[in-house]
C-alpha positions, 0 to 999 in steps of 0.5 A: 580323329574322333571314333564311333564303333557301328554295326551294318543293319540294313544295306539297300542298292542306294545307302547302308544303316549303321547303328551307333551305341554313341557311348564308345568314346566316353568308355576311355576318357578320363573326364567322363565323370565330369563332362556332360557327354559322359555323364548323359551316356551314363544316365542313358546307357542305352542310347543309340543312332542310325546313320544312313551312308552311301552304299559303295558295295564294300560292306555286309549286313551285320558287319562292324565299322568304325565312323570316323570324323575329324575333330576340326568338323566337329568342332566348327558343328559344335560352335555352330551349335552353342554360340548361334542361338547364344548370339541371335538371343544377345542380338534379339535383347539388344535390338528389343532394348533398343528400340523399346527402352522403357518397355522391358518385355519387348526385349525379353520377346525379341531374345526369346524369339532369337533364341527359338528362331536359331533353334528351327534354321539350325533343324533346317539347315542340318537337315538340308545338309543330311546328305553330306553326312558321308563326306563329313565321315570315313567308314572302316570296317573292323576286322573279327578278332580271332 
């Protein structure tokens, strides 16, 4: 299960904002010296988020939650993520040097143009899928320690 700790800032009748630190889970690992998220989170220390969730009435403003999400979504993002506009450059490089040989610059537009396409259906498709961001998570709430 990966974890993000969140405080509660703002709570409407509709949805709940929770403020993110995204730096919590680098804190404990062992390899954030030489991972590229832990080492942004160094670089940045400052970086935070806001996740707008569904109110069910359960939580106060200012409160501490965990957010948590299983791996196995994580990584089917995560491949989303690299391997797409990976895939559609190859594809674009391929077709250009396919159908324009002997003209090389045809295939370096054809991967440029994969490449960038995959980049703004990606922003729309997980855009469009913002709203199934409280499936995707559980929020608990941490109890004060005394």
């Amino acid at each position: 299960m990966i974890k993000e700790r969140g405080t509660i800032r703002v709570i409407s009748d509709s949805e709940i904002a929770i403020d993110s630190q995204l730096k919590a889970g680098c804190a404990g690992c062992s390899h954030q010296n030489s991972c590229g998220a832990g080492i942004l989170s160094k670089a940045l220390p400052q970086r935070s988020r806001q996740i707008q969730l569904p109110n069910d009435g359960r939580f106060h403003d200012g409160q501490q939650v965990e957010l948590a999400m299983q791996p196995t979504t994580m990584v089917r993002y995560s491949l989303l993520l690299y391997i797409l506009p990976l895939v559609l450059l190859v594809v674009g490089a391929g077709l250009g040097q396919w159908w324009q040989p002997e003209r090389e610059w045809v295939a370096i537009g054809l991967a440029a143009l994969g490449f960038g396409s995959s980049f703004i259906w990606l922003k729309r498709h997980l855009d469009c899928r913002h709203l199934q961001v409280g499936k995707l998570m559980t929020v608990h709430a941490i109890e004060p320690q005394d």
